[in-house]
mmCIF file of the N, C-alpha and C atoms, coordinates in Angstrom:
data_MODEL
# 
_entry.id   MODEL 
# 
loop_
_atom_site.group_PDB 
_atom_site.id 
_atom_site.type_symbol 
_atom_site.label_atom_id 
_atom_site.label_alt_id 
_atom_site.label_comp_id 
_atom_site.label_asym_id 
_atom_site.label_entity_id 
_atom_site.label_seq_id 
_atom_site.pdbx_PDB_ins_code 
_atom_site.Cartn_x 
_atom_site.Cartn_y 
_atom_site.Cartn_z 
_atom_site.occupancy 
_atom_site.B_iso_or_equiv 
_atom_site.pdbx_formal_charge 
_atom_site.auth_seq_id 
_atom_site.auth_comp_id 
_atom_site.auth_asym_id 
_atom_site.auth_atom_id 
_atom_site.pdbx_PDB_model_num 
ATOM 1   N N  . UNK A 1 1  ? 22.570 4.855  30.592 1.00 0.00 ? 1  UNK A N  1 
ATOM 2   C CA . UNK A 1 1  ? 21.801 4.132  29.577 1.00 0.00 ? 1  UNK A CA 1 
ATOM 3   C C  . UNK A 1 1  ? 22.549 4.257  28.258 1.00 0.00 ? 1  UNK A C  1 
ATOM 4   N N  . UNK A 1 2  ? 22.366 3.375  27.627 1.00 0.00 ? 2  UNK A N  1 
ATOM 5   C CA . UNK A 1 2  ? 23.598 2.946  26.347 1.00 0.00 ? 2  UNK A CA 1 
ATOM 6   C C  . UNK A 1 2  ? 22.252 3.417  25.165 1.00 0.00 ? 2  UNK A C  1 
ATOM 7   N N  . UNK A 1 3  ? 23.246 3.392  24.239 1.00 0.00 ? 3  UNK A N  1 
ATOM 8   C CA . UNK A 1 3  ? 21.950 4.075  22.812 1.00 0.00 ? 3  UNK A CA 1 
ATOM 9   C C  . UNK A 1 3  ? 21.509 2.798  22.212 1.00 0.00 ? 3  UNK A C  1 
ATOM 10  N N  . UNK A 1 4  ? 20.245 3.207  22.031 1.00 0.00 ? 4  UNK A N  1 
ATOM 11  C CA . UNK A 1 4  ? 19.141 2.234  21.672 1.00 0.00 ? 4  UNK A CA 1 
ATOM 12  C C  . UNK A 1 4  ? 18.759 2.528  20.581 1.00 0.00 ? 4  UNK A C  1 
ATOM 13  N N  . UNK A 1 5  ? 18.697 2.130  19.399 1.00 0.00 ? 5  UNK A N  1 
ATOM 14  C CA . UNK A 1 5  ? 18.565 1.761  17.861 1.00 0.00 ? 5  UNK A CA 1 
ATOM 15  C C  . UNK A 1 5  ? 16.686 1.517  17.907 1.00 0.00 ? 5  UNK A C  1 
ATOM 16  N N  . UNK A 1 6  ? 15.748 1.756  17.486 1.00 0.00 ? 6  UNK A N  1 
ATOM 17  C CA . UNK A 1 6  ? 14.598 1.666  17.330 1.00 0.00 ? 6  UNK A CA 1 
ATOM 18  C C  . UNK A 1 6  ? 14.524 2.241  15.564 1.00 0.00 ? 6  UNK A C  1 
ATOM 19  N N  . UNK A 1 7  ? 13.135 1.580  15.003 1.00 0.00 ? 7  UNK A N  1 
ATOM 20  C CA . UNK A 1 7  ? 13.169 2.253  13.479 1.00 0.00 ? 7  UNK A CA 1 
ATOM 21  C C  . UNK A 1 7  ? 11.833 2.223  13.729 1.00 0.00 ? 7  UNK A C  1 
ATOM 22  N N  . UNK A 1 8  ? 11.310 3.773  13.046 1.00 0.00 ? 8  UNK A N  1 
ATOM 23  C CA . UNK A 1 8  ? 9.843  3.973  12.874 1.00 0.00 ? 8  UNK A CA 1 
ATOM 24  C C  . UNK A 1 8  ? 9.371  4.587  11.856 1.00 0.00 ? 8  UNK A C  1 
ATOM 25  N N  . UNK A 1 9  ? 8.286  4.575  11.505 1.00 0.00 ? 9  UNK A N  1 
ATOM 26  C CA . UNK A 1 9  ? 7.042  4.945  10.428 1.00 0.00 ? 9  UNK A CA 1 
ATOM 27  C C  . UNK A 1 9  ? 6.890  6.358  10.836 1.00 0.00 ? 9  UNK A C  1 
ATOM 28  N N  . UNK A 1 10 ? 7.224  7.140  10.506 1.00 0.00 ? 10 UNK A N  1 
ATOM 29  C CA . UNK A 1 10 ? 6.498  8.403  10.422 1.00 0.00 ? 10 UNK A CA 1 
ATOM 30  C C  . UNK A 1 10 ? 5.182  8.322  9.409  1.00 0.00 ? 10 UNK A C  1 
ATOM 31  N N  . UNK A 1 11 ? 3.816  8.956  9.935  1.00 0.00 ? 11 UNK A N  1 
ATOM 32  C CA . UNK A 1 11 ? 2.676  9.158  9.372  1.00 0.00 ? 11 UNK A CA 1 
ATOM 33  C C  . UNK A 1 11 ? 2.006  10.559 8.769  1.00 0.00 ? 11 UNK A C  1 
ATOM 34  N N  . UNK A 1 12 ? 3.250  11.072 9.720  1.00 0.00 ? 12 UNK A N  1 
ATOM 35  C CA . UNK A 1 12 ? 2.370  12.479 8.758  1.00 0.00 ? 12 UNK A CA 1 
ATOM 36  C C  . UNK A 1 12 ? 3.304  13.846 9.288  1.00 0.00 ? 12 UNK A C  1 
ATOM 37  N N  . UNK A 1 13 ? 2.856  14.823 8.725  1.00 0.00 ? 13 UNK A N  1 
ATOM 38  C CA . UNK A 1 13 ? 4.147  16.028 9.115  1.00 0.00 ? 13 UNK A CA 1 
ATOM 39  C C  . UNK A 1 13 ? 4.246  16.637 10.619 1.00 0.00 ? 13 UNK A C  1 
ATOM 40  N N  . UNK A 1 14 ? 3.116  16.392 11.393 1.00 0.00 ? 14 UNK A N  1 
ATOM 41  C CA . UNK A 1 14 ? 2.937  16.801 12.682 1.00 0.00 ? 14 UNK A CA 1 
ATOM 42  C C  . UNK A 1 14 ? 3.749  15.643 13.818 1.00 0.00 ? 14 UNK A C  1 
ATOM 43  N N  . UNK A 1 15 ? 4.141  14.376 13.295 1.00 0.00 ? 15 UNK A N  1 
ATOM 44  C CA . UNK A 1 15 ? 4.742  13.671 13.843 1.00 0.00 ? 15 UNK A CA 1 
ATOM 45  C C  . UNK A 1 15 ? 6.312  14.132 13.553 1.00 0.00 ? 15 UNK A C  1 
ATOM 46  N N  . UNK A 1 16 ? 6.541  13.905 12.323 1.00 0.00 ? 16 UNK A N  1 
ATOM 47  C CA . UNK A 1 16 ? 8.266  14.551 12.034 1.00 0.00 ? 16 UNK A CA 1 
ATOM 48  C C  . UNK A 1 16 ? 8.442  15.471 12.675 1.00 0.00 ? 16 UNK A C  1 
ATOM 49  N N  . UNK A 1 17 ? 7.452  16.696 12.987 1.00 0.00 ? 17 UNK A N  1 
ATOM 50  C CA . UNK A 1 17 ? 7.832  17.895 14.047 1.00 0.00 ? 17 UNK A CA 1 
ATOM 51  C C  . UNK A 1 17 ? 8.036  17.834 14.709 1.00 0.00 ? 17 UNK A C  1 
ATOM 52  N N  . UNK A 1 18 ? 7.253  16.645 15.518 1.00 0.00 ? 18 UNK A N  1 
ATOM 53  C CA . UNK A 1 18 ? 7.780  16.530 17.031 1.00 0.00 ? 18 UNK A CA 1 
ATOM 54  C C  . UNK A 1 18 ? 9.198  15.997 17.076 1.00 0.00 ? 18 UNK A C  1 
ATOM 55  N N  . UNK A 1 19 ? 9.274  15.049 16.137 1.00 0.00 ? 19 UNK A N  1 
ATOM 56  C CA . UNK A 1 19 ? 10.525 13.848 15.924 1.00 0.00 ? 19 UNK A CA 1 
ATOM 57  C C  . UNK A 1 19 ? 11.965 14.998 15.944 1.00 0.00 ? 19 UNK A C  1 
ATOM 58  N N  . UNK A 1 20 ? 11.400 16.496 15.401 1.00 0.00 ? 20 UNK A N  1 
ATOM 59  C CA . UNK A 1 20 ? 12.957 17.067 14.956 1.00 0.00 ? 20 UNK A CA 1 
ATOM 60  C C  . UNK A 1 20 ? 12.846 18.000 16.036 1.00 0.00 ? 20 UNK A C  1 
ATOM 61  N N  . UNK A 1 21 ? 11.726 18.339 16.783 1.00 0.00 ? 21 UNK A N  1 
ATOM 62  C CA . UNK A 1 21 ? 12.079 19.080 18.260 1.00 0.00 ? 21 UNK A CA 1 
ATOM 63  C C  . UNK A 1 21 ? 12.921 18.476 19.147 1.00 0.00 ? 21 UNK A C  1 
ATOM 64  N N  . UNK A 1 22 ? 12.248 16.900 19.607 1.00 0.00 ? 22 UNK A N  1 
ATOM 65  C CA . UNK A 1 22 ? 13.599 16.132 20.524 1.00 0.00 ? 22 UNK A CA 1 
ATOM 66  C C  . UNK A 1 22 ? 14.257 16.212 19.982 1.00 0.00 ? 22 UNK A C  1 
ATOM 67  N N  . UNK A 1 23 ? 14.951 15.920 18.654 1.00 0.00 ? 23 UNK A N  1 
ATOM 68  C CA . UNK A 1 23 ? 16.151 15.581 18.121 1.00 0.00 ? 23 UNK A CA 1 
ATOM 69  C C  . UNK A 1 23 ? 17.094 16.965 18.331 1.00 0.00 ? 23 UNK A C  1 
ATOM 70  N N  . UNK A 1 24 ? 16.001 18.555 18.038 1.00 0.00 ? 24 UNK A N  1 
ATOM 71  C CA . UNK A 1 24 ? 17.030 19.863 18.841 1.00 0.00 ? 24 UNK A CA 1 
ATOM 72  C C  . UNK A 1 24 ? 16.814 20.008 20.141 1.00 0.00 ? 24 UNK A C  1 
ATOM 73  N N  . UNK A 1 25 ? 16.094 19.158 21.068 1.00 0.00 ? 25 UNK A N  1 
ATOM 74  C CA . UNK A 1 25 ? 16.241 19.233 22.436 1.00 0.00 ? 25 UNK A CA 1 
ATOM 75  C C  . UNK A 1 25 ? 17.336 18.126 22.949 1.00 0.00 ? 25 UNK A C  1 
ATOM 76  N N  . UNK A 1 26 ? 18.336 17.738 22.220 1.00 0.00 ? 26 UNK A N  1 
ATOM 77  C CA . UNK A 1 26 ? 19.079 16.488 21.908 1.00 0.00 ? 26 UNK A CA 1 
ATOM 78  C C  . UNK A 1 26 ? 18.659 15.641 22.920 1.00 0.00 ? 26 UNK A C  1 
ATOM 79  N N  . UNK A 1 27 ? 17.468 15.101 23.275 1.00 0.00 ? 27 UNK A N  1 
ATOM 80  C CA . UNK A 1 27 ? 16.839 13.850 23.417 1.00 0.00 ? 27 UNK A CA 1 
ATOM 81  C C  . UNK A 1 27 ? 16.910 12.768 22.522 1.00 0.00 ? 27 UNK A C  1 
ATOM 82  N N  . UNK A 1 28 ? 16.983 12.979 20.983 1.00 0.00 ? 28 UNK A N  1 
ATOM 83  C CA . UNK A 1 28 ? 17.039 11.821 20.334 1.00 0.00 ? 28 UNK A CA 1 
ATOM 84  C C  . UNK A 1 28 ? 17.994 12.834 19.002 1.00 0.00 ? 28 UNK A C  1 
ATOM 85  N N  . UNK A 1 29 ? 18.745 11.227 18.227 1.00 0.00 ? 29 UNK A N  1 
ATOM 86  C CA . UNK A 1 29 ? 19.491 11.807 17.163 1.00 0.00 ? 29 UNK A CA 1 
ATOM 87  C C  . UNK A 1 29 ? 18.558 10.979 15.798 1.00 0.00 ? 29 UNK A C  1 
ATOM 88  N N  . UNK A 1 30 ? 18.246 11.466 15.188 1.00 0.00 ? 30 UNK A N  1 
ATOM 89  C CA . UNK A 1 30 ? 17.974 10.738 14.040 1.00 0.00 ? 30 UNK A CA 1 
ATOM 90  C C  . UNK A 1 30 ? 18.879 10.681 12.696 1.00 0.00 ? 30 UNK A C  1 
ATOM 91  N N  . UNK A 1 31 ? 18.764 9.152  12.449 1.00 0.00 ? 31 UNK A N  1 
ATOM 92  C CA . UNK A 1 31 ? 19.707 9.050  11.577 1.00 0.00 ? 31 UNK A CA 1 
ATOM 93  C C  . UNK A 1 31 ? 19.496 8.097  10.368 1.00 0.00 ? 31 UNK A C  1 
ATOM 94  N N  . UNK A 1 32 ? 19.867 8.449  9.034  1.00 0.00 ? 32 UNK A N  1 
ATOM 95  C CA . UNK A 1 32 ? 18.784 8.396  7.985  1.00 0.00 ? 32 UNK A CA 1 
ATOM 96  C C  . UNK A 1 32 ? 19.944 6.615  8.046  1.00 0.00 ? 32 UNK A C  1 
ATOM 97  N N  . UNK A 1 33 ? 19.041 6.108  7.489  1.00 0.00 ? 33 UNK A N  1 
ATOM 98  C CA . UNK A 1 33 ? 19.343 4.520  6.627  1.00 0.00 ? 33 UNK A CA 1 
ATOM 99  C C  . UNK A 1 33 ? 19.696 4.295  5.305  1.00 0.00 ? 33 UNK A C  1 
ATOM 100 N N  . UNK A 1 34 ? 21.112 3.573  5.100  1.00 0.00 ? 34 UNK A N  1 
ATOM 101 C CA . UNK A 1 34 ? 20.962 3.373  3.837  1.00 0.00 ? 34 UNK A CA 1 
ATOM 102 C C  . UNK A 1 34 ? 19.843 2.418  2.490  1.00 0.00 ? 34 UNK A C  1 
ATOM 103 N N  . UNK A 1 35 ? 19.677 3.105  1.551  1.00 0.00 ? 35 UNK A N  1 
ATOM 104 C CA . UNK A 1 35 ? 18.363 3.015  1.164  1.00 0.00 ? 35 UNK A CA 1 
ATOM 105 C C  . UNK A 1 35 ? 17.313 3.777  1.385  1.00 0.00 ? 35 UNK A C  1 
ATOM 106 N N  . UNK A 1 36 ? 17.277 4.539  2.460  1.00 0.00 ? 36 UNK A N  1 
ATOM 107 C CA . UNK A 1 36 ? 16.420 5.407  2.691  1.00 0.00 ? 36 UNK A CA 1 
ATOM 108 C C  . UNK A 1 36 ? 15.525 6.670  1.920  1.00 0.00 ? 36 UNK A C  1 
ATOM 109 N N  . UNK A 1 37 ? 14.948 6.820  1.617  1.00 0.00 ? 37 UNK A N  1 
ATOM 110 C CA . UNK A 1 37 ? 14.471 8.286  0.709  1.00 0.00 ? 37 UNK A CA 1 
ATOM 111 C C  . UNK A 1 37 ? 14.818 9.295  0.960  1.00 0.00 ? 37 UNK A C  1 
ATOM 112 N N  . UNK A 1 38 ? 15.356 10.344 0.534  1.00 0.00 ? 38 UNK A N  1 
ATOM 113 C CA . UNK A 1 38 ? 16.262 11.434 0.793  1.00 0.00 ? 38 UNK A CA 1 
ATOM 114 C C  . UNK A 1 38 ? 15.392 12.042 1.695  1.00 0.00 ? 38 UNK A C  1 
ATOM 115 N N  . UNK A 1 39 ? 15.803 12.608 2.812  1.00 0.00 ? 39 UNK A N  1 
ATOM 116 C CA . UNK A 1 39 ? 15.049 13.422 3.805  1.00 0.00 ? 39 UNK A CA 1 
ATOM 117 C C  . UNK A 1 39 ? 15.709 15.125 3.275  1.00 0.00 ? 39 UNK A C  1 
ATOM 118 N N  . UNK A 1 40 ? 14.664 15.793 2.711  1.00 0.00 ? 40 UNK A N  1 
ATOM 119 C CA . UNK A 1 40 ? 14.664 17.384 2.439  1.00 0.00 ? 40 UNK A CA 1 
ATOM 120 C C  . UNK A 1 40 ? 14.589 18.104 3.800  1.00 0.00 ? 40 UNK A C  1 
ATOM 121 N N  . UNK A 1 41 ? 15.806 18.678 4.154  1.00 0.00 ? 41 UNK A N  1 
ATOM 122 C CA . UNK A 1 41 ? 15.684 19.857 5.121  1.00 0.00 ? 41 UNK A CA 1 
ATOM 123 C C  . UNK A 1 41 ? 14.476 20.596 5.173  1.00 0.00 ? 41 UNK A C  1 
ATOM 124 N N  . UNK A 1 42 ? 13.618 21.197 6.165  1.00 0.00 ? 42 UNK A N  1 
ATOM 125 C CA . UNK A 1 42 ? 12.110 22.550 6.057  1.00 0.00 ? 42 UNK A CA 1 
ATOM 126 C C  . UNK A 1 42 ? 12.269 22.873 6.978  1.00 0.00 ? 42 UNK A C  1 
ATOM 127 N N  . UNK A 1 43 ? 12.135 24.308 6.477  1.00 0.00 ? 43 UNK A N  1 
ATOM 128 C CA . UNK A 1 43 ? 12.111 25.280 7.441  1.00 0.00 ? 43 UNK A CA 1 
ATOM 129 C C  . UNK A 1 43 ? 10.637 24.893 8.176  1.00 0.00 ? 43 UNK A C  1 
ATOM 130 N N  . UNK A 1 44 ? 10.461 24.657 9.630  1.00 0.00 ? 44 UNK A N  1 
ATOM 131 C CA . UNK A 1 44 ? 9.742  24.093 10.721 1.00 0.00 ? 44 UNK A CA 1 
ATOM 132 C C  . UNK A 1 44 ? 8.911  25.277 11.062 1.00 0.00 ? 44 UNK A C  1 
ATOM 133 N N  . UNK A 1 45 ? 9.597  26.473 11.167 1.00 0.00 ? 45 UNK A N  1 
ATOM 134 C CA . UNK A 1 45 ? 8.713  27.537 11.568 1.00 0.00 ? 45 UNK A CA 1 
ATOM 135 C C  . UNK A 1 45 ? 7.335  27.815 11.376 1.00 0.00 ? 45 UNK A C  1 
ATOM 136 N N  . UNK A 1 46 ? 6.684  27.873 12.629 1.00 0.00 ? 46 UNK A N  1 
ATOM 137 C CA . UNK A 1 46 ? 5.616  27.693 12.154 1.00 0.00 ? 46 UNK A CA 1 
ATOM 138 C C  . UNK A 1 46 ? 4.380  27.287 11.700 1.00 0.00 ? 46 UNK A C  1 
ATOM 139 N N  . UNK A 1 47 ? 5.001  25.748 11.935 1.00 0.00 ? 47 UNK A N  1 
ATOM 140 C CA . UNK A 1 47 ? 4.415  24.634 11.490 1.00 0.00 ? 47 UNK A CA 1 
ATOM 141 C C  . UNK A 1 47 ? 3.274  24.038 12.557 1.00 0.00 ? 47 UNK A C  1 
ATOM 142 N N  . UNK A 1 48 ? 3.647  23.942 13.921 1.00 0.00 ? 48 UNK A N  1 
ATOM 143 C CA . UNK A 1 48 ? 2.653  24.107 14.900 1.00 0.00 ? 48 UNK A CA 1 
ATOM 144 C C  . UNK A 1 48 ? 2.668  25.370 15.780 1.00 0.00 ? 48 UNK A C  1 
ATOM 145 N N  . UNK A 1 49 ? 1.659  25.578 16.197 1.00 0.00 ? 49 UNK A N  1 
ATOM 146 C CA . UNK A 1 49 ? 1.455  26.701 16.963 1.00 0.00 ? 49 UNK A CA 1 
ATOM 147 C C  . UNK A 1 49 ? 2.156  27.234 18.436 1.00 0.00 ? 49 UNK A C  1 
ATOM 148 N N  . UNK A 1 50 ? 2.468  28.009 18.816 1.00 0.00 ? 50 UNK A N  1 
ATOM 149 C CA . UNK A 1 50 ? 3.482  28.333 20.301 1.00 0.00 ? 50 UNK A CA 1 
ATOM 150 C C  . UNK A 1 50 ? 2.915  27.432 20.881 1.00 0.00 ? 50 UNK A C  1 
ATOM 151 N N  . UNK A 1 51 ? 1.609  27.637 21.138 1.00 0.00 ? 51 UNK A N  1 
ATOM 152 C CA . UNK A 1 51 ? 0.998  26.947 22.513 1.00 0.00 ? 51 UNK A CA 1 
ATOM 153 C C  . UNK A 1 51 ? 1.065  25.444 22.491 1.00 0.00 ? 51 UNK A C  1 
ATOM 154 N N  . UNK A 1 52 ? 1.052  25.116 21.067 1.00 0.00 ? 52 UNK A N  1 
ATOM 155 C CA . UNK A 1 52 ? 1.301  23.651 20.677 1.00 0.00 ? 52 UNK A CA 1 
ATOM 156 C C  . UNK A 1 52 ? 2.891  23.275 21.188 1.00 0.00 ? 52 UNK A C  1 
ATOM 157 N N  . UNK A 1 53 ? 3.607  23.815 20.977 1.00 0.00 ? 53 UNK A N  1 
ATOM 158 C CA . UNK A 1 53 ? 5.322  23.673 21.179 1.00 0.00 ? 53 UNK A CA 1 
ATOM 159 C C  . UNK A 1 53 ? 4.942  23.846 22.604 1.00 0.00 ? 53 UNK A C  1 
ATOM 160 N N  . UNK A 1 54 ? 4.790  24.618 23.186 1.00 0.00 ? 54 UNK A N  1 
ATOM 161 C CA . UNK A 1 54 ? 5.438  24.830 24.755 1.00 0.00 ? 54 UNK A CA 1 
ATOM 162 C C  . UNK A 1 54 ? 4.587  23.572 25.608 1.00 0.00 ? 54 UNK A C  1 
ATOM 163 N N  . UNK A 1 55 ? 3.151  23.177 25.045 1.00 0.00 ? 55 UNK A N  1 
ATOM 164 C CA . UNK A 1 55 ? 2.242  22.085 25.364 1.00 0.00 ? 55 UNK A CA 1 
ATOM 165 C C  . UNK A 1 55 ? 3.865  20.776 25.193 1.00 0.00 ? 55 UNK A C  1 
ATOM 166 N N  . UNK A 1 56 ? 4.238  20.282 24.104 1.00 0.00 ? 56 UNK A N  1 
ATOM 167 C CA . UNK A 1 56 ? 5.070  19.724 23.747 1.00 0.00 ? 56 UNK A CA 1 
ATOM 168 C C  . UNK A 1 56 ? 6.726  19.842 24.722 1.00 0.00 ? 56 UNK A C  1 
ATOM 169 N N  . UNK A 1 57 ? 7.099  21.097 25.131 1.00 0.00 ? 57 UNK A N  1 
ATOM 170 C CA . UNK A 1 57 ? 8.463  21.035 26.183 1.00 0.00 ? 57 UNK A CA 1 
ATOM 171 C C  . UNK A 1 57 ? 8.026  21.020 27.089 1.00 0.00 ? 57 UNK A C  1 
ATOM 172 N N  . UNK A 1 58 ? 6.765  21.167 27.748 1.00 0.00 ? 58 UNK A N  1 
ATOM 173 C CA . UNK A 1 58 ? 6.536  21.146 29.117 1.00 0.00 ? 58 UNK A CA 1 
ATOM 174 C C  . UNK A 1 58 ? 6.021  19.448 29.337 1.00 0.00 ? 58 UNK A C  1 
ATOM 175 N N  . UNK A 1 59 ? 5.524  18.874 28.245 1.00 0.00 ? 59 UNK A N  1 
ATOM 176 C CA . UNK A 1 59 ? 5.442  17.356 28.499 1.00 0.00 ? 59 UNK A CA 1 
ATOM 177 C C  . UNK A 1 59 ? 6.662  16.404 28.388 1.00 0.00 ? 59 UNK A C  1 
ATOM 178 N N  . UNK A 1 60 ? 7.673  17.402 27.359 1.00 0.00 ? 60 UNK A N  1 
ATOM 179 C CA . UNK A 1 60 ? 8.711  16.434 27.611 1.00 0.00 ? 60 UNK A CA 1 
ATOM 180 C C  . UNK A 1 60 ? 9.695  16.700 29.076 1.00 0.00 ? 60 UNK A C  1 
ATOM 181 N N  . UNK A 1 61 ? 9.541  17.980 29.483 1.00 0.00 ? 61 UNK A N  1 
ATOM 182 C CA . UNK A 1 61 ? 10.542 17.840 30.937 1.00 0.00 ? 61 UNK A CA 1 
ATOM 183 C C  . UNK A 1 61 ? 9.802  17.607 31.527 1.00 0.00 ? 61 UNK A C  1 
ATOM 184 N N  . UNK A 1 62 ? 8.162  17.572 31.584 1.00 0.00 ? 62 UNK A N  1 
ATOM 185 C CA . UNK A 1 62 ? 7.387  16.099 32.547 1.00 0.00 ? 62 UNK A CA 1 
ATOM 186 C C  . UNK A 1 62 ? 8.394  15.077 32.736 1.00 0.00 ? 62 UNK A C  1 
ATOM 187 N N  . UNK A 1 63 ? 7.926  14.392 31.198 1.00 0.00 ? 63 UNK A N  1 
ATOM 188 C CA . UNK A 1 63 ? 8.643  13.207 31.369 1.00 0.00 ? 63 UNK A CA 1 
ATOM 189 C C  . UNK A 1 63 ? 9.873  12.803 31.392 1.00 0.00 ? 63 UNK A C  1 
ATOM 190 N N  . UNK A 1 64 ? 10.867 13.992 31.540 1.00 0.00 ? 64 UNK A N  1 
ATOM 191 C CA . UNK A 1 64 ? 12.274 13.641 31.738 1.00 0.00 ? 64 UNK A CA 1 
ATOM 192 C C  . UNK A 1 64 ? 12.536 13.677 33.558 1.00 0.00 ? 64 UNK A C  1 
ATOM 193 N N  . UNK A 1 65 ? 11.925 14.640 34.002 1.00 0.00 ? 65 UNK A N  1 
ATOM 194 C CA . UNK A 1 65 ? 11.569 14.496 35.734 1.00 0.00 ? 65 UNK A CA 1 
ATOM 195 C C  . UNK A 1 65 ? 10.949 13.290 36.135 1.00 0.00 ? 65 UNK A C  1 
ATOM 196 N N  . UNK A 1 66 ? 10.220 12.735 35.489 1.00 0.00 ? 66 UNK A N  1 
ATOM 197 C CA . UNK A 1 66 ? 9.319  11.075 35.921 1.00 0.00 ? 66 UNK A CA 1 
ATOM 198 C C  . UNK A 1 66 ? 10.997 10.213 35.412 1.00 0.00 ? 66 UNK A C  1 
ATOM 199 N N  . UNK A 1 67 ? 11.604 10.158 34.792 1.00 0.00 ? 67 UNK A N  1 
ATOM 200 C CA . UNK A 1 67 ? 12.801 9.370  35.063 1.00 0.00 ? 67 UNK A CA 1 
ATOM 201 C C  . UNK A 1 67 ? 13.679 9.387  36.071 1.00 0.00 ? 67 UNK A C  1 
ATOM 202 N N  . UNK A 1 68 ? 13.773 10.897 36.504 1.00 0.00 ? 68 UNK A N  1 
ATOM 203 C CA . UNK A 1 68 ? 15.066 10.859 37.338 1.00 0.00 ? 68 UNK A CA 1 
ATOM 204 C C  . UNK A 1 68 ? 14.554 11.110 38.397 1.00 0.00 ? 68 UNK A C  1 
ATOM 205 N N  . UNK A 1 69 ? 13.159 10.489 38.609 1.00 0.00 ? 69 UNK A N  1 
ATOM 206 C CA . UNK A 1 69 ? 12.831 10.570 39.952 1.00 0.00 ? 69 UNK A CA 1 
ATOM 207 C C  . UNK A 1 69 ? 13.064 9.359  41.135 1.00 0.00 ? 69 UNK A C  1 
ATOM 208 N N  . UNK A 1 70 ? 12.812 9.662  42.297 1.00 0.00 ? 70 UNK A N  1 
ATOM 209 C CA . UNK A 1 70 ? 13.350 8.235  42.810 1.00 0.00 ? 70 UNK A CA 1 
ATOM 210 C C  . UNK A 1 70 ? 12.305 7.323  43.353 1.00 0.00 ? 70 UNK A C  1 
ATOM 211 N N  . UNK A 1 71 ? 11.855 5.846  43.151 1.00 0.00 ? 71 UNK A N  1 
ATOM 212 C CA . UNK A 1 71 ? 10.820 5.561  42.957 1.00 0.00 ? 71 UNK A CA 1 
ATOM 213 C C  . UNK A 1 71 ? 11.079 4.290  44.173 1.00 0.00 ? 71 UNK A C  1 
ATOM 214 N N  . UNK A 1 72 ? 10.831 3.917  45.279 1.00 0.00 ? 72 UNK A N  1 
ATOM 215 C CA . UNK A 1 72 ? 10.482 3.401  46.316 1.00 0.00 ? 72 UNK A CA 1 
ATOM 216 C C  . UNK A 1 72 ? 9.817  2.310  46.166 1.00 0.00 ? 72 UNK A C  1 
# 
């Protein structure tokens, strides 16, 4: 699969969290636009809860196993 360009709205800080977990599970790269509003580095720690994160990697290697599965 070739890289796919999509642009989105972030709504609020619990979405960017997720957005910068794939992006360190290198599932996705994000990459700022020119014109864009400066994106400030934050320290993430913290920000959602363990059980919230591991809720979050165990749905994404769900759904990375529902791809590479073989479908009949």
């Amino acid at each position: 699969m070739g890289v796919i360009h999509v642009q989105i709205e972030v709504l609020n800080e619990e979405a960017m969290a997720i957005l910068e977990q794939l992006e360190r599970l290198n599932l996705i790269k994000m990459v700022e636009q020119s014109g864009a509003r400066n994106r400030k580095k934050k320290n993430w720690i913290g920000v959602i809860s363990k059980e919230t994160g591991q809720k979050m990697l165990e749905h994404v290697e769900t759904s990375r196993n529902e791809w590479e599965r073989n479908i009949y």
